[in-house]
C-alpha positions in Angstrom: -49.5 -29.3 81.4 -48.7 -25.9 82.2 -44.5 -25.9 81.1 -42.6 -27.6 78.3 -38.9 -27.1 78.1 -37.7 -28.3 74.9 -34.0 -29.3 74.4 -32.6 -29.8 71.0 -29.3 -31.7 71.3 -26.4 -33.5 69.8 -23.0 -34.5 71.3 -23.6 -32.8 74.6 -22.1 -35.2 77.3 -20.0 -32.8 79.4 -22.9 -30.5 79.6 -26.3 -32.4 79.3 -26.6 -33.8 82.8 -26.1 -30.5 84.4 -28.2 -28.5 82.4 -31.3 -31.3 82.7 -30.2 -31.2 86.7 -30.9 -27.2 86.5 -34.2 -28.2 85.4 -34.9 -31.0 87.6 -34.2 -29.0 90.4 -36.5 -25.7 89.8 -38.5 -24.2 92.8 -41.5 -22.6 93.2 -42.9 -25.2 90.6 -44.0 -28.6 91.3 -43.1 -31.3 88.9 -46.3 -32.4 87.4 -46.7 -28.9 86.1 -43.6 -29.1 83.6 -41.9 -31.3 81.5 -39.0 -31.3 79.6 -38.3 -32.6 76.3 -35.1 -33.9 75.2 -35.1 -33.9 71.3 -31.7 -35.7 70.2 -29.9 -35.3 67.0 -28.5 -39.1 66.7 -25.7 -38.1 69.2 -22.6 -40.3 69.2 -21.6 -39.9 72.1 -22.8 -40.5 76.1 -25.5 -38.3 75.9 -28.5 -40.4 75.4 -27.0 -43.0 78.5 -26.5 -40.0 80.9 -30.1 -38.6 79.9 -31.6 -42.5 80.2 -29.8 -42.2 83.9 -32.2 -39.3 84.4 -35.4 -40.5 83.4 -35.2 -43.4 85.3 -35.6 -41.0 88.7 -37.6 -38.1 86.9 -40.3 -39.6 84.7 -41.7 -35.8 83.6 -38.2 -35.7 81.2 -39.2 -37.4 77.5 -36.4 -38.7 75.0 -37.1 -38.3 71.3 -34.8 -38.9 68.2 -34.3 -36.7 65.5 -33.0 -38.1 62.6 -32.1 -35.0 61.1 -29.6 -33.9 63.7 -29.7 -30.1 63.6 -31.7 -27.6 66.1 -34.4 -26.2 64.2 -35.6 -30.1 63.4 -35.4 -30.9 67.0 -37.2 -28.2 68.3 -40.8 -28.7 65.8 -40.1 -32.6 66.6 -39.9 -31.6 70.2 -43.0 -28.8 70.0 -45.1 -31.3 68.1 -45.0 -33.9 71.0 -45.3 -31.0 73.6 -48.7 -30.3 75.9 -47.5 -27.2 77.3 -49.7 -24.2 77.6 -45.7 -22.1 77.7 -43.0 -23.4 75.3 -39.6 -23.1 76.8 -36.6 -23.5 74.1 -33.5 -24.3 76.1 -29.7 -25.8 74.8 -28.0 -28.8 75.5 -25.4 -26.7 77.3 -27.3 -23.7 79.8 -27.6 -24.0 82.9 -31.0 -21.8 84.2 -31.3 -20.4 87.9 -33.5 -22.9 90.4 -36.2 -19.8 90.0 -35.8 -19.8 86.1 -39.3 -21.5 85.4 -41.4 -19.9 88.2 -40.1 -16.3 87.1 -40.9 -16.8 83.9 -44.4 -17.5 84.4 -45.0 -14.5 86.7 -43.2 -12.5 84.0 -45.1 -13.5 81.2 -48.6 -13.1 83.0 -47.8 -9.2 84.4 -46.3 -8.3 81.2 -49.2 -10.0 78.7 -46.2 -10.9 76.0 -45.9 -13.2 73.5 -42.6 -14.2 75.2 -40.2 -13.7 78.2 -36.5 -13.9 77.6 -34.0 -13.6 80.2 -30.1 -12.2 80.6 -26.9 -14.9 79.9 -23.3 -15.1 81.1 -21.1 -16.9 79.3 -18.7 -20.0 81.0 -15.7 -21.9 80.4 -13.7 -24.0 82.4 -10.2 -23.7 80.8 -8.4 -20.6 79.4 -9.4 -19.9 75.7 -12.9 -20.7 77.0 -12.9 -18.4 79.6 -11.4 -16.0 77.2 -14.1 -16.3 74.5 -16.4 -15.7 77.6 -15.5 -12.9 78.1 -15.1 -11.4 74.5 -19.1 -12.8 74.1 -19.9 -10.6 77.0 -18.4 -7.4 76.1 -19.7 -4.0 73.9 -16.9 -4.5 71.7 -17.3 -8.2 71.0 -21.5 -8.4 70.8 -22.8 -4.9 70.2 -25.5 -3.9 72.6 -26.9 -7.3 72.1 -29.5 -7.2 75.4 -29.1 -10.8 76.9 -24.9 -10.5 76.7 -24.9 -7.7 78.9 -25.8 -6.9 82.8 -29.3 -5.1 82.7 -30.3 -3.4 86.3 -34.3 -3.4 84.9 -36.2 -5.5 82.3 -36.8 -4.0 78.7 -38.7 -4.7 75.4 -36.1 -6.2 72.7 -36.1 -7.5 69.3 -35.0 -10.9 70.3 -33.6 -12.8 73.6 -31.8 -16.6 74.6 -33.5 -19.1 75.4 -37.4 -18.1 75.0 -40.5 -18.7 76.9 -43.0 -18.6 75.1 -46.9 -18.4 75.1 -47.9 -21.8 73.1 -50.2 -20.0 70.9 -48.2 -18.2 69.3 -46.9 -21.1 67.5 -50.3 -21.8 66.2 -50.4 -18.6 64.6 -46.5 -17.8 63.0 -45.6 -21.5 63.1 -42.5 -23.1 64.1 -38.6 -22.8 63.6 -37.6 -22.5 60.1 -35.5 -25.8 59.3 -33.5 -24.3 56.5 -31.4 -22.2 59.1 -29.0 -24.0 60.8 -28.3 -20.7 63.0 -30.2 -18.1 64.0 -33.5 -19.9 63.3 -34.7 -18.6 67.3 -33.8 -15.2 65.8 -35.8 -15.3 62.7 -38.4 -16.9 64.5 -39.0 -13.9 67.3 -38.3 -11.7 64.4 -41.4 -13.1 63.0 -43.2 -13.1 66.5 -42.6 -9.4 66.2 -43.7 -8.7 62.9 -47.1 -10.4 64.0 -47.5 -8.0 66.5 -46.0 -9.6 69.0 -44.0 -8.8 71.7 -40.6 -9.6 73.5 -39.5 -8.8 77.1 -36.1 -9.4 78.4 -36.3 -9.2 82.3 -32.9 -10.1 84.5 -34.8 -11.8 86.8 -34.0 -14.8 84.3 -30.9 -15.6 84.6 -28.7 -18.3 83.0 -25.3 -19.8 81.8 -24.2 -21.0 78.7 -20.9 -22.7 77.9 -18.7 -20.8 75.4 -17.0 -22.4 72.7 -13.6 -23.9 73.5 -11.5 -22.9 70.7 -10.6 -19.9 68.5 -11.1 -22.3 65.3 -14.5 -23.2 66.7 -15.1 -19.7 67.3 -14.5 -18.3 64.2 -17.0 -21.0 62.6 -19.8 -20.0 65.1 -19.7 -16.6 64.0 -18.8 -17.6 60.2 -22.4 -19.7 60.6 -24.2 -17.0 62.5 -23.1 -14.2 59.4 -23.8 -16.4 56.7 -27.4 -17.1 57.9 -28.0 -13.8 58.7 -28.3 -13.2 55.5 -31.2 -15.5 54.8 -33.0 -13.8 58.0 -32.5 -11.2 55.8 -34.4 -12.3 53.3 -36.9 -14.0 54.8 -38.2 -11.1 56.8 -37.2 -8.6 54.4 -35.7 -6.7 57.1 -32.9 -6.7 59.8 -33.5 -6.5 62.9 -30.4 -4.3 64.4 -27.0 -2.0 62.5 -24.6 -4.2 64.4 -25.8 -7.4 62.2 -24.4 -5.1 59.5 -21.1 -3.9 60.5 -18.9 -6.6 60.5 -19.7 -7.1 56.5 -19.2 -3.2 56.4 -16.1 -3.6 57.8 -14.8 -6.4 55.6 -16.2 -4.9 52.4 -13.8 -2.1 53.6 -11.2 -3.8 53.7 -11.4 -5.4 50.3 -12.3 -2.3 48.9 -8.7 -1.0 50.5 -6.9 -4.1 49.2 -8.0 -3.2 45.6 -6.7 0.8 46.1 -3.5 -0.8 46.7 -3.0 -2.9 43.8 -4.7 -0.3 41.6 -2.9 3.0 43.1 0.1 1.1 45.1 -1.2 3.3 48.1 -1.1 1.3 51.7 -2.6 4.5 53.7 -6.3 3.5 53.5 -5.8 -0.5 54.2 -3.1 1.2 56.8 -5.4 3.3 58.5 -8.4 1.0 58.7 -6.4 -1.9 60.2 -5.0 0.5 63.1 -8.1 1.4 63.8 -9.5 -1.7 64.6 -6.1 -3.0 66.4 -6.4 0.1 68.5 -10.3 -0.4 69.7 -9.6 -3.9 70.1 -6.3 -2.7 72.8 -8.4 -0.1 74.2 -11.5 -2.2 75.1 -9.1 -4.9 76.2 -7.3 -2.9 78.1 -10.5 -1.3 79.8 -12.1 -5.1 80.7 -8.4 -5.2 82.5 -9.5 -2.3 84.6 -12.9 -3.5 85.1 -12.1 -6.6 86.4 -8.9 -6.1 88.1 -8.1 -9.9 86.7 -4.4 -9.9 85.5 -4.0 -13.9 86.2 -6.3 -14.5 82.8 -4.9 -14.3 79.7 -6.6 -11.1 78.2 -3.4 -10.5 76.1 -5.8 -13.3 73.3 -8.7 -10.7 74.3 -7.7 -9.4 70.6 -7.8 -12.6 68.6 -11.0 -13.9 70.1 -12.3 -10.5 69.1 -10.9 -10.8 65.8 -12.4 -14.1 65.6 -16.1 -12.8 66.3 -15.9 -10.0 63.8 -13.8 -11.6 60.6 -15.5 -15.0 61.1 -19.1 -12.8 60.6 -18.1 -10.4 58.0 -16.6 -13.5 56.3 -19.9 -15.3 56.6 -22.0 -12.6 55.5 -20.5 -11.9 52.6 -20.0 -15.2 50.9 -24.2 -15.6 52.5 -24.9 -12.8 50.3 -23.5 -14.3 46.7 -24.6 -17.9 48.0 -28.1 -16.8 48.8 -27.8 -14.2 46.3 -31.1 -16.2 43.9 -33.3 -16.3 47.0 -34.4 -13.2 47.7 -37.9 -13.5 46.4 -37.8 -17.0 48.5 -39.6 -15.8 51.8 -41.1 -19.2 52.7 -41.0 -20.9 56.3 -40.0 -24.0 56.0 -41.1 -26.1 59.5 -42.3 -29.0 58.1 -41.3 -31.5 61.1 -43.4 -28.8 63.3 -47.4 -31.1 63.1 -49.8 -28.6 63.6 -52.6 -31.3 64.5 -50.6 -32.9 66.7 -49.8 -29.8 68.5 -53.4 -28.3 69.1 -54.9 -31.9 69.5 -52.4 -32.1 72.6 -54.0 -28.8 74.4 -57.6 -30.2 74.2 
């Protein structure tokens, strides 16, 4: 087998049929050279009946449970049952270009990397979707976070969406550490990297990925992705860019201003710190406006989703820190669903 694409899910039945379709219909590949694992999480909804729909027609796509419901379970279930000599890691709710998988194996051959990582635009079908789309997408919202952003040539990067990997790579780091809920695909190419291996983001690879819906759900995706970070953190005893950093900058500086208040019953530094953020957040609103010549969408939330994003990560980070605040000594990967026997006996 010379592909596996391995899909963690759980409750994806808007999404599911059209992502596996993305897959089923790749060219330049034939279909006895890939297969595609579906690894779900106990899903109470339609998934598993839409996905059963599938396999019926496409016998290459596998269905496997995973009692423990979250993603970094799914995917060692899923990589312990793979054959593949590249390990894709997809979601539940992308949808990858028809040339995604051929690409990706040229890529990965010409560049001699550990893994191939491609660029992402974010989707939504109604307004606060579209919205969060946008804000995901932006320097303001994300950073310089590679994969969010349009790239005119391919670079090397600290991490990337939706991986393809070389399958030995998992022999020798391991696979997706189970006690992170999020950001276990950046921990684990953080680890790729400090095992001297190597990550290059091409847009040649392109994809979509469905944004969150909500502001609520929002704010807990990024409340999740800060509080994690922090046992990345740990774990690697590093991090990996300043921008992981600055939203718990920013709301230590604003606690610190709340206390100069009640100590000194001074408002000019809390003042001050909130009108600067309001007024980046306006300008860089105001300059997507320009950008996109698109006053029919209603950018005037641009503010609040960005708000979102940044107070739901500070937020995270900083209650991560005191709850994680014992573990800092505690640097163990923990991927004990990923069979190591299993996976090299499959590749003889």
């Amino acid at each position: 087998m010379l592909v596996s694409v391995i899909i963690p899910i759980y409750n994806e039945k808007n999404t599911i049929k059209s992502t596996l379709e993305s897959f089923i219909n790749q060219k330049g590949i034939i279909k006895d050279d890939y297969e595609i694992i579906v690894v779900d999480g106990n899903s109470t909804d339609d998934s598993v009946s839409l996905i059963k729909e599938l396999i019926e027609e496409n016998n290459f796509i596998k269905l496997i449970k995973n009692d423990k419901r979250f993603m970094p379970y799914g995917f060692n279930i899923g990589l312990s049952n793979s054959s593949g000599k590249y390990i894709m890691v997809a979601s539940g709710h992308c949808l990858v270009e028809e040339n995604y998988l051929r690409n990706a194996i040229s890529l990965i051959k010409e560049k001699e990397v550990e893994c191939v990582s491609g660029v992402m635009t974010t989707v939504q079908d109604n307004n606060i979707g579209k919205i969060i789309s946008v804000a995901q997408s932006t320097f303001f919202g994300v950073g310089n976070a590679a994969f969010r952003i349009n790239l005119d040539n391919g670079t090397y990067v600290d991490t990337g969406v939706f991986g393809f990997y070389i399958s030995d790579i998992f022999k020798k780091v391991g696979g997706m550490d189970e006690e992170l809920i999020r950001n276990q695909d950046e921990e684990f190419n953080f680890r790729l990297i400090q095992n001297n291996g190597r990550i290059w983001l091409d847009p040649k690879l392109k994809s979509k990925y469905y944004s969150r819906s909500s502001f609520l759900k929002l704010f807990i995706q990024y409340f999740q992705y800060g509080f994690f970070k922090i046992r990345v953190m740990q774990k690697r005893i590093n991090f990996i860019s300043i921008r992981h950093l600055i939203p718990l900058a920013f709301i230590l500086a604003l606690l610190g201003s709340s206390v100069y208040v009640l100590k000194f019953n001074r408002l000019l530094p809390l003042i001050l710190l909130f009108v600067s953020y309001a007024s980046a957040s306006i300008f860089f609103t105001i300059k997507q406006i320009v950008i996109t010549k698109n006053l029919k969408l209603h950018y005037y939330l641009l503010p609040f989703a960005y708000a979102m994003m940044h107070f739901g990560y500070g937020i995270g980070s900083l209650l991560g820190f005191f709850y994680y605040i014992h573990k800092w000594k505690d640097k163990d990967i923990i991927d004990k669903h990923f069979n190591r026997s299993q996976f090299v006996k499959n590749r003889l």
